[in-house]
C-alpha positions in Angstrom: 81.7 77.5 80.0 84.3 75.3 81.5 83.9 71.9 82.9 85.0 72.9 86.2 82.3 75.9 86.0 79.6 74.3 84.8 79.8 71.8 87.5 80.0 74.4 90.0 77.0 76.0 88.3 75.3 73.1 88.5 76.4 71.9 92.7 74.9 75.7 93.5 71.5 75.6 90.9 71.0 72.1 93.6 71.8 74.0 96.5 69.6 76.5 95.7 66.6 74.1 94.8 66.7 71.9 98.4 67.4 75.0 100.6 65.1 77.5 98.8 66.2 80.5 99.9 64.4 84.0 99.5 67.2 86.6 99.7 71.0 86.3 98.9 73.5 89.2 100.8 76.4 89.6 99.0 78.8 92.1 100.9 81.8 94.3 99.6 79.4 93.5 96.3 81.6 97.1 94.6 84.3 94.7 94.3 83.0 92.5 91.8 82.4 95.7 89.7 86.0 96.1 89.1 86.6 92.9 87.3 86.9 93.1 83.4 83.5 93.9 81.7 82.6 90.1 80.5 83.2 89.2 84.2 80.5 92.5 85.7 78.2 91.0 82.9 78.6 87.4 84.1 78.0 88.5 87.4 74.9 90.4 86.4 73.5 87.7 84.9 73.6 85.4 87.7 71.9 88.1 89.6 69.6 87.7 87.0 69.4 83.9 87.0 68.7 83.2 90.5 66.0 86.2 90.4 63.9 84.4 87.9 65.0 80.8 87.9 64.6 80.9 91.6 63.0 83.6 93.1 66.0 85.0 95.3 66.4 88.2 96.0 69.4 89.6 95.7 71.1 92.2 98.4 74.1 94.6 97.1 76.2 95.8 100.2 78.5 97.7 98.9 80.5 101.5 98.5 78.7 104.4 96.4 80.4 103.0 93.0 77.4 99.8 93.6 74.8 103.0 93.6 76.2 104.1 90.6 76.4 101.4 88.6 72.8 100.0 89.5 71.6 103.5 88.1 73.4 103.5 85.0 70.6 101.3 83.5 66.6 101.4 83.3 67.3 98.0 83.6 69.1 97.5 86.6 67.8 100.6 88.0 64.5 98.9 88.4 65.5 95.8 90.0 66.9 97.1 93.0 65.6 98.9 95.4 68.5 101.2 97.0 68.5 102.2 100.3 72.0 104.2 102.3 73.4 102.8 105.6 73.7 105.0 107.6 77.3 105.5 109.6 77.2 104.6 113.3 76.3 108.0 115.5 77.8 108.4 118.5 75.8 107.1 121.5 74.8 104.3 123.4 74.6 102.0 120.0 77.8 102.8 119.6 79.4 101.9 122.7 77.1 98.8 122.6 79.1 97.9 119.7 82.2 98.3 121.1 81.3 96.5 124.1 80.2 93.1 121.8 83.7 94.0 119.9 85.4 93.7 123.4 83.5 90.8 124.3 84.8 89.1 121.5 88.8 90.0 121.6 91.0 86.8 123.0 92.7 89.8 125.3 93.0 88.7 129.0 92.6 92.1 130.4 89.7 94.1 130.3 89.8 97.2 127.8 86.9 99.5 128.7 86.1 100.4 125.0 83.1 102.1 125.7 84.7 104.3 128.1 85.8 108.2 127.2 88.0 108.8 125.9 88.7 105.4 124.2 85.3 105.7 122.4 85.6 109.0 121.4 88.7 108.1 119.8 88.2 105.0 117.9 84.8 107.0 116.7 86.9 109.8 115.4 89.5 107.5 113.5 87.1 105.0 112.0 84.4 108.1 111.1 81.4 106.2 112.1 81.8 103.3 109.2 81.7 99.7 110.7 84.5 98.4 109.1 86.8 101.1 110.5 85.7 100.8 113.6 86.1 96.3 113.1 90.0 97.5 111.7 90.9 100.2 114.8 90.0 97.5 117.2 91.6 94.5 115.5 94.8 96.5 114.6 95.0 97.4 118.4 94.7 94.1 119.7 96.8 92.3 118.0 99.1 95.0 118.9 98.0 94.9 122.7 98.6 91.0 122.5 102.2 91.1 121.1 102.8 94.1 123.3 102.1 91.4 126.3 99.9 94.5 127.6 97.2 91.8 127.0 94.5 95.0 127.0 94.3 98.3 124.2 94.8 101.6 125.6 94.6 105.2 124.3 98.4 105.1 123.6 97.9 101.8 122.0 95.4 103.4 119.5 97.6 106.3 119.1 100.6 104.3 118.5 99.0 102.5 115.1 99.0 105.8 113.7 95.7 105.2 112.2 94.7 107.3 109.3 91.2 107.8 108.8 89.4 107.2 105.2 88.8 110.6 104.8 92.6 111.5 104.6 93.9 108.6 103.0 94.3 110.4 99.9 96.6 112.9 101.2 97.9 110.6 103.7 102.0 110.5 103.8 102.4 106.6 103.0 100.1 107.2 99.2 102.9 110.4 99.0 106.0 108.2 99.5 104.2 105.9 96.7 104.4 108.0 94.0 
């Protein structure tokens, strides 16, 4: 281990001993499955560490590729407990969200979000995953704010040209790719 890692090891084993903490989230956690297979196993292992060194629990957010790679050990298998995240339905937790999404854009004109047929919309393109829904109304903002509209509209939306996740694969950008 280099000098420079083992220190680090060493600043977070101290970290970890004065706050104590019980869980650890790590998010996107599908990404550090596509590293080379000494860099997976190192990451395992710290999973590992901080399990039994320090009694943390580990939480793996991630895509269905985290599922299957828990389950393709007794091993791992057994340390996790896996449960499925459901998307966001669409309903009045749904417009909440977009409401707390609005609340937080640096627009100067009100956007209605949760008003049909904005939400409709932005609930078809983004599918019901959260980070869609996080990328429609980002995207559209930023456009809205360059625009000097200074709030997103239906023709806003449309104009991105968003493609949802599901047709990505067949989407005409990926064609002109290959």
């Amino acid at each position: 281990m280099g000098r420079g890692v083992g220190r680090k090891a060493e600043q977070i084993d101290r970290l970890f001993d004065s706050l104590k903490p019980r869980m650890l989230i790590f998010d996107e956690f599908h990404n550090a499955l596509r590293g080379r297979s000494r860099d997976v196993e190192a990451v395992l292992a710290f999973l590992r560490r901080i399990g039994r060194q320090f009694d943390i629990s580990p939480i793996l957010i991630g895509e269905v590729a985290v599922y299957d790679f828990i389950n393709q050990t007794a091993e791992m298998a057994t340390r996790f407990d896996l449960h499925a995240v459901p998307r966001w339905q669409y309903g009045e937790e749904f417009f909440a969200l977009l409401n707390s999404l609005e609340a937080a854009l640096p627009l100067a004109r009100a956007s209605d979000l949760s008003d049909e047929p904005m939400a409709r919309m932005i609930f078809q393109l983004s599918e019901g995953l959260i980070g869609e829904i996080v990328a429609i109304v980002s995207a559209a903002a930023v456009a809205a704010a360059r625009s000097g509209a200074e709030r997103i509209t239906k023709t806003g939306i449309e104009a991105l040209r968003y493609i949802p996740v599901s047709k990505r694969r067949r989407a005409p950008v990926r064609d002109r790719l290959l």
